[in-house]
C-alpha angles and dihedrals in degrees: 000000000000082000091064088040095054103036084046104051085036078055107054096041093058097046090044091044085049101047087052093054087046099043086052100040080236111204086227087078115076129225122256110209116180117258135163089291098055134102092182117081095197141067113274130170121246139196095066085143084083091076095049088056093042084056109045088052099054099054094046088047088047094038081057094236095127083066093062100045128130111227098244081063097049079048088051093041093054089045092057095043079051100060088044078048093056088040093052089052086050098061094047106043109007101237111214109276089234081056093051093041091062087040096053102042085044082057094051092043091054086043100058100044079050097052101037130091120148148019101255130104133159128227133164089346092302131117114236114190102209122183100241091235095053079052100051103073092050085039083051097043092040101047088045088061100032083060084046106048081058084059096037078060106046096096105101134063105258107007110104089030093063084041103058087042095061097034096051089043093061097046086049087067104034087057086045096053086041095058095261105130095152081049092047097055097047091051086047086041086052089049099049089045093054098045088060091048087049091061086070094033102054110100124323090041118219097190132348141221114275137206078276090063108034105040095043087047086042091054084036091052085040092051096052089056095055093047094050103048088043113033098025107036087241107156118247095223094060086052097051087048089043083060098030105128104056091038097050093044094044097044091050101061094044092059089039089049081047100046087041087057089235137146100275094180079053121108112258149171097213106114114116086243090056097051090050091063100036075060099066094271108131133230097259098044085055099049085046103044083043082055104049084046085052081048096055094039084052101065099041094054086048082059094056087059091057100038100025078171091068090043098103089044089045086044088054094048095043074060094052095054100049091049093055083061111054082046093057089047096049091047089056094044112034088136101060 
């Protein structure tokens, strides 16, 4: 019941915050111009992720969890708020892709020593005993695309916003079920603020997310797996499923650009989202299609928790999956 209380009351500040900023063209609200990247021809707002954070905030402040915070989370929680902050700069002023580069891989560093406790970390249902300091430069590596892939997403009306809602959703009650209360209300607290967001972002979209929103949400998301697996035994395998969609589709192009010898820091309309709707798919059939695929991983990944000794042969089938997908889109948009 708390759940629907906080993603509700998380809900309902972030749609009401953003409708004010809206409502007033605040200047805290960048400007969107189409590039190369874009699937959108006019003018739109972004940084709409700056309601979501001001939301989400306010009601764990208010909930009185921030009182009962250890202080690895409060360190976890600054990094991420970091990395919105960095976000929030970006779409204001473009900072120079080598600055936020060391400041994004400085972010991920913080965040890992932060997040990091032990040397435990599950894997196929086995048990690895990793020295915390062999396991920092991969943590690093891993948790700075992981925020990324968030941003490398957010480029169609709805998408990262049913995402984060499902995904958040998920971890809410996997912290819940791992003895993670203060964990499980600020996920709830994630998926109510986005939710609110998603009623201005659905198609057609009124503002987007911003630097400020997906790569705060991406190092968030990103958090929440490294804590798991380390402080609370949760499998890495559930977790990459969990996430298995953006980071599949993500990871894909980018091997493909590589393999192809092309600019991968140029902009580009190569994801599989975005050649679905350069075919003729539209915003909302994306979002949704993305969604039901979240749906499926999810419970997968669920399943891990409750048979860790299926976990490698889940993980294969959420690939699968996944694989069967991109091949379907390929095969409707060669010409692309």
């Amino acid at each position: 019941m708390i759940a629907w209380v906080v993603g509700l009351i998380s809900g309902l500040i972030s749609a009401l915050l953003l409708r004010s900023l809206l409502t007033a063209g605040s200047s805290l609200l960048a400007r969107d111009d189409p590039n190369q990247r874009s699937l959108h021809r006019e003018q739109t707002p972004r940084g709409g992720g700056l309601a979501i954070f001001i939301a989400v905030t306010a009601v764990t402040i208010v909930g009185g969890w921030s009182l009962e915070a250890e202080s690895w989370l409060i360190g976890v929680v600054l990094c991420v708020l970091g990395f919105a902050l960095v976000g929030f700069v970006d779409d204001h002023r473009s900072l120079p892709v080598g600055i936020r580069m060391v400041l994004g891989f400085s972010l991920a560093a913080a965040l890992g020593i932060a997040g990091i406790a032990t040397e435990h970390w599950i894997l196929f249902d086995q048990l690895f005993l990793l020295p915390k300091l062999f396991v920092l430069v991969p943590i690093t590596l891993l948790l700075f695309w992981i925020t990324n892939l968030f941003n490398f997403m957010d480029g169609s009306d709805g998408l990262i916003g049913i995402q984060v809602i499902l995904v958040s959703l998920v971890l809410g009650l996997w912290f819940g079920l791992m003895g993670a209360p203060e964990l499980a209300f600020v996920n709830f607290s994630v998926c109510g603020a986005v939710g609110g967001f998603l009623i201005f972002n659905w198609a057609p979209a009124r503002v987007f997310l911003g630097d400020v929103g997906s790569l705060g949400l991406g190092a968030w998301v990103g958090a929440m797996g490294i804590v798991g697996a380390n402080r609370y035994g949760l499998p890495l395998e559930a977790f990459f499923i969990l996430i298995g969609y953006p980071l599949f589709d993500t990871s894909l192009t980018l091997v493909r650009r590589l393999v192809a010898g092309e600019n991968i820091l140029r902009a580009h309309r190569e994801h599989l989202y975005q050649r679905l709707i350069l075919s003729g798919f539209s915003h909302r059939s994306v979002a949704l299609i993305s969604g039901a695929l979240t749906l499926i991983l999810s419970s997968l990944a669920s399943y891990v928790l409750v048979s860790p000794g299926y976990g490698l042969w889940l993980l294969m089938i959420a690939t699968g999956i996944l694989s069967a997908f991109a091949g379907w889109v390929y095969s409707r948009t060669a010409i692309v």
